[in-house]
N, C-alpha and C positions, 0 to 999 in steps of 0.2 A: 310626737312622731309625725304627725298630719300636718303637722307648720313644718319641720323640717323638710317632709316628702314636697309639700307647694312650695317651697321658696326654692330647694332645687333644680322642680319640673319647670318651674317661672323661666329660671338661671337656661335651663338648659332648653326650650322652647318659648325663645321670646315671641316669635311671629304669632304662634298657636296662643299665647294668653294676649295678644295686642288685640286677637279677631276676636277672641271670648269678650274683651272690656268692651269692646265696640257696640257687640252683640248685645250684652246688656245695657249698654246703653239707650241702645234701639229700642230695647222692650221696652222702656220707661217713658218713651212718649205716649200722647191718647191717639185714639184711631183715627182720628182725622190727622195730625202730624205723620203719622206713620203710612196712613193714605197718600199722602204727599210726598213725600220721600220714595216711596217706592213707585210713583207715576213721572219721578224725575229720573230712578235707577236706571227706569224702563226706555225711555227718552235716551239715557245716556247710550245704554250695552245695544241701542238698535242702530243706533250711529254709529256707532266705537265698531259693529260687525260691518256693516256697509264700508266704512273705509278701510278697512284693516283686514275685510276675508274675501277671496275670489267670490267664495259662495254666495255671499249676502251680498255683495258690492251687482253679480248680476240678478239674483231673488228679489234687490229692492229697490236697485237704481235710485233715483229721484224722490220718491216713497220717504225715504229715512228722515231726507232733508224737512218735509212739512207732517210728520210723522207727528198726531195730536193726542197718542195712548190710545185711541182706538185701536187694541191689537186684533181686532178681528177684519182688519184690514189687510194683515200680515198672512203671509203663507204658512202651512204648517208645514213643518219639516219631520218625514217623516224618519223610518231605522233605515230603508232603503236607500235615501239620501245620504247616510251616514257612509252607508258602506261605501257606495261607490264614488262619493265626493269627501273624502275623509280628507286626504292633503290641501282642497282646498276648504275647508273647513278652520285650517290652524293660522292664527295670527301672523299677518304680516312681522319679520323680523323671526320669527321661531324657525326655527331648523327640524323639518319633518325626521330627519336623520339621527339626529342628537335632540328628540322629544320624546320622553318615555310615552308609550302604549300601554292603557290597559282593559283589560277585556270584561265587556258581562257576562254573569252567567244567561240569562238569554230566560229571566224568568217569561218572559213571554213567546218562550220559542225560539228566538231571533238571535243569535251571537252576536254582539257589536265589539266594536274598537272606539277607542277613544282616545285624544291625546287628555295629562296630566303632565305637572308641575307642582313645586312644593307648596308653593303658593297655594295650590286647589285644598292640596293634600292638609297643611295645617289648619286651613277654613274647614275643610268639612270635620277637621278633630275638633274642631272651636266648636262650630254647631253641636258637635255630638256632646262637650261639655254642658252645654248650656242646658238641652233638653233631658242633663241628667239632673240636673239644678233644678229641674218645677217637681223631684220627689223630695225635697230638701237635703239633694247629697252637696258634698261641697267638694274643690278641690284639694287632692290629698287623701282622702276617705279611697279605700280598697273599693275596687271594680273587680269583677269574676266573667271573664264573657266564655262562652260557650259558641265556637264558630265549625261552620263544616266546610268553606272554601279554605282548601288548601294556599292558596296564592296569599292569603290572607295573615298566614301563621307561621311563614319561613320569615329570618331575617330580611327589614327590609319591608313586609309587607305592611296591611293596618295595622294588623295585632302582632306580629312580630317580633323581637326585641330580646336583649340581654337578660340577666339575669338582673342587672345593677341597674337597665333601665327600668326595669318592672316595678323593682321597687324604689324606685325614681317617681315614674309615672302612678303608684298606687295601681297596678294594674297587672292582673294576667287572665292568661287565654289556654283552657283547653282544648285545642281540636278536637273535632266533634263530627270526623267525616262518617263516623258511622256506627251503631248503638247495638251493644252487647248486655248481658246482664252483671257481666264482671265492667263493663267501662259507668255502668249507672252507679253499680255500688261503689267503685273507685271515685266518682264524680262528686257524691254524697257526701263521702269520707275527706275530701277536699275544703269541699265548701265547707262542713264542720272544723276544719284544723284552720282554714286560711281565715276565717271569719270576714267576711266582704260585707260591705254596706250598699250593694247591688248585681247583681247578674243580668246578667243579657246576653242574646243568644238567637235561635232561630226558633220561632214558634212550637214548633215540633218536635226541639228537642228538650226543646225547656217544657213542653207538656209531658213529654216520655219518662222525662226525670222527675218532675213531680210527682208523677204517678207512682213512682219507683218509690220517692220518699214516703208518699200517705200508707202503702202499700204495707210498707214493713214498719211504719208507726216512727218514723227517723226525726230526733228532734234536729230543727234548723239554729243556726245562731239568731239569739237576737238582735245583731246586728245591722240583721238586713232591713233595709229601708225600702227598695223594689224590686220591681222586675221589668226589665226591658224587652220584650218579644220587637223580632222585627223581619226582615226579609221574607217573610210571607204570610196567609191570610193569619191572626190572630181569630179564633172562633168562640164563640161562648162558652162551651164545655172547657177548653184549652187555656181559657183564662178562669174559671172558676179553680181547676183543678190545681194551677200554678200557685192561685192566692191560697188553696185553703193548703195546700203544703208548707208553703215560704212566708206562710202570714204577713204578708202585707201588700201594699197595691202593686198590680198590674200594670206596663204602660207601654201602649202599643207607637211603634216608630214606623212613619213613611218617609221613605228615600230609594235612591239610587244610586250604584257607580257613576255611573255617568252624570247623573246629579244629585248628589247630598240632601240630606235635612230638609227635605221639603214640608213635614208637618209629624208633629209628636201631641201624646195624649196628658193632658195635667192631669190633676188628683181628685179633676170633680169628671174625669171620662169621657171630657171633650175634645177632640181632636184639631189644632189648633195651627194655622198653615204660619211659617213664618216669612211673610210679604218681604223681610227686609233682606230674604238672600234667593226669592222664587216669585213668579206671577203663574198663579194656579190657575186654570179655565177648565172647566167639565161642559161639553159638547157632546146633548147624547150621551150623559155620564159616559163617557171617554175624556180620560184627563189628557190637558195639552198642558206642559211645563216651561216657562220660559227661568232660566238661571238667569238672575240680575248680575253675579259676582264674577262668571266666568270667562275672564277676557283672554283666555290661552285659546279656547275653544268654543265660540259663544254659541249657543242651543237654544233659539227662539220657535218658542211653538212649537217646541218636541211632543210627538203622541206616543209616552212615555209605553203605551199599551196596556195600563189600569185602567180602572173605573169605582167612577169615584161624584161625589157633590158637592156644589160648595152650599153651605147655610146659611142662613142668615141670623140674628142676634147675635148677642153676649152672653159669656161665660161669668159663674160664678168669682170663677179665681180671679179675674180682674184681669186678665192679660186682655191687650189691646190685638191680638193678632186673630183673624176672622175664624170659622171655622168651616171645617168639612167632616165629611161623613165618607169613609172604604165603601166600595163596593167588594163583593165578591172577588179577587182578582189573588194571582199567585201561589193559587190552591194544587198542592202537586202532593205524592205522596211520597212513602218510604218503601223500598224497597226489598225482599229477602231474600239472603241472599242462604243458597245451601245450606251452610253451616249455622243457620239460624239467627246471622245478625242483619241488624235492619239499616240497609245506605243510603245516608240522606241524598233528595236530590241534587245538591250543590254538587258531590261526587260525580252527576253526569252530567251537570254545566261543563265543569273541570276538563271530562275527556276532547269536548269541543273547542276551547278556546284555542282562539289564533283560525279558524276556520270560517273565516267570514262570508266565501263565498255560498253558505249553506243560508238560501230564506229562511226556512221552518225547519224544525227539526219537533219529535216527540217520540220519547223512549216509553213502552208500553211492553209490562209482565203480563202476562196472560199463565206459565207455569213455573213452579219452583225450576231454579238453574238453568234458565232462560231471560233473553230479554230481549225483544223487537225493536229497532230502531230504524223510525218512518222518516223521510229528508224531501224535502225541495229542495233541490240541487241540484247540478249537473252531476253526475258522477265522481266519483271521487281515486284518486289513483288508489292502485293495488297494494302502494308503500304505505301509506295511511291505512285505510283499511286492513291491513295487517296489524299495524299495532295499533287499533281500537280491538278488535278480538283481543290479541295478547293479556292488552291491560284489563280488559273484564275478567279475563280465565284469573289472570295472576291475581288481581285484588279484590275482584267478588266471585271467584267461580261462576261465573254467568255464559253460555254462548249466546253469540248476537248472531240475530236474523236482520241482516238490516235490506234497506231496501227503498226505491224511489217513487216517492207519488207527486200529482197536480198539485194536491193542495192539503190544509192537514182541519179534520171537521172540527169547529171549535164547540165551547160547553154553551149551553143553555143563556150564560148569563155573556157569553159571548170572550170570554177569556179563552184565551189557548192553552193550554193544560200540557206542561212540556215533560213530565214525570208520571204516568198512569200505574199504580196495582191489583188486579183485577184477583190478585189472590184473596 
């Protein structure tokens, strides 16, 4: 059945398995090849932006032409730039009109837009196979992801799909906007009948559900080969409790919307950057991201708003790809709502998207059936504002206190915290 499901999913996305072979092609060079290739990627996508985007044609002028991978030569670009130079941001020939947009959740605060294309779209499913490949899953082998961005799980989005594609693709997706005691036991019940050979999900809820499972003693299939935590911080309790549920390893992923696959965790707990589709820099552990692949929308010197380091040596596993180490970063909580369920934060990225003229934003419970919502912004009309109240009342019973400050205090380690529960 797993040769049946890949030679289908092959059939049916050629582009997505052409960037997987590439992909691994890549990884099979040593580190000085792979040093070289990515100092020429780098070369290429700064030229390619310079003549090709208003933006960088005046950010680098002259610059591009004698440009020697010195990128600290380069400006950083930051989310503010995004916003308000978006159109000229998109590649000469792209139609800002007839270019899909899509939005982050704003794990640092920050709402962005972005442009995309399928192109983008099938590379970062490439990337995501790949980095399922160093638990030794293969294509075809069942995937179970656990997602709480809504945009994500209608037809159409990442995880999206038919019924005939699912199992096309080896793959489906529970929404997971928000955590009850009947959705954990349903959850359980699932992954015992579906038997996957991996899950992935969002940190917190894949911890929620482990706990769920040790809790009432629930055996898992043996099936499973890992787990994927990703979209924010993985912490050491969170991953202990994951593996001693689902028995087997833990692997933590770093990316974005806006840029994919920047770095995932192998089997010896190394965190390992992939140079041949990202040029990673930590400044001040504050990561800057440059996408090599991204010629719809190229993002040099993005200050993604993590923190993070890079390391030096080698990895056990023999991969040639350098490493790095997370910082603290994307640390938000869950939510309660009245009736006793708990709403991930992606649910309040969700309420903001398409709002870009908002700098900061951060939602802060302070009591049950309440929720504060502090903005840099200019104000916002009365038609908005109305149905942000609406959608709380209707889908978590919450009233919003919202309201406009300077500036919004960040945590300790310097991260903005865009989801606070002080209950």
């Amino acid at each position: 059945m797993r040769s049946l499901r890949h030679w289908l999913h092959r059939r049916q996305r050629p582009e997505r398995y052409a960037g997987l072979d590439a992909l691994l092609a890549t990884q099979a060079l040593n580190r000085e090849q792979l040093l070289r290739k990515q100092r020429q990627d780098l070369r290429d996508i700064v030229r390619f932006a310079a003549e090709n985007t208003r933006f960088y044609h005046e950010r680098l002028g002259a610059l591009a032409e004698s440009f020697d991978c010195d990128i600290t030569r380069l400006p950083i670009l930051h989310k503010a730039d995004v916003v308000t130079r978006l159109p000229d941001l998109l590649a000469r020939g792209a139609d800002p009109q007839h270019t899909k947009i899509g939005h982050t959740g704003g794990s640092t605060g920050k709402p962005l837009a972005f442009y995309y294309d399928e192109a983008k779209h099938e590379l970062m499913r490439a990337g995501m196979m790949r980095s399922y490949m160093l638990s030794g899953w293969q294509p075809g082998q069942k995937i179970l992801n656990f997602w709480g961005a809504r945009q994500d799980t209608v037809a159409g989005g990442v995880f999206g799909g038919s019924a005939f594609g699912d199992f096309v693709a080896a793959e489906k997706t529970l929404p997971a906007h928000s955590i009850t005691e009947e959705r954990l036991h349903a959850w359980a019940a699932f992954i015992q009948r579906y038997r996957p050979v991996l899950l992935q999900g969002y940190a917190s809820i894949l911890a929620a559900l482990a706990r769920y499972v040790s809790d009432r003693r629930l055996a898992m299939p043996a099936s499973l080969r890992g787990v994927y935590a990703t979209a924010e911080v993985l912490d050491a309790r969170q991953r202990q409790a994951i593996a001693d549920a689902f028995g087997c390893h833990v692997f933590n992923q770093y990316g974005s919307r806006e840029i994919p696959n920047i770095a995932c965790e192998c089997r010896h707990g190394n965190m390992h950057v992939f140079t041949d589709m990202v040029w990673l820099e930590s400044v001040d552990e504050q990561l800057l991201v440059t996408s090599l692949t991204n010629r719809l929308m190229p993002m040099i010197r993005y200050a993604i708003g993590d923190s993070g380091r890079l390391q030096d040596g080698d990895c056990r596993c023999g991969s040639p790809f350098p490493l790095m180490e997370m910082g603290m970063c994307r640390q938000n909580d869950l939510i309660l709502a009245p009736d006793g369920r708990r709403i991930h934060p992606s649910y309040f990225n969700g309420l903001l998207y398409g709002l870009t003229q908002i700098a900061e934003y951060q939602f802060v419970q302070d009591a049950t059936g309440k929720i504060a919502l502090r903005m840099v912004a200019a104000p916002l009309d009365q038609r908005t504002v109305g149905a942000l109240r609406d959608r709380l009342r209707r889908d978590a019973g919450l009233e919003l206190d919202l309201t406009y400050v300077d500036a919004i205090e960040r945590s300790v380690s310097g991260k903005h915290r865009f989801v606070i529960s002080r209950i």
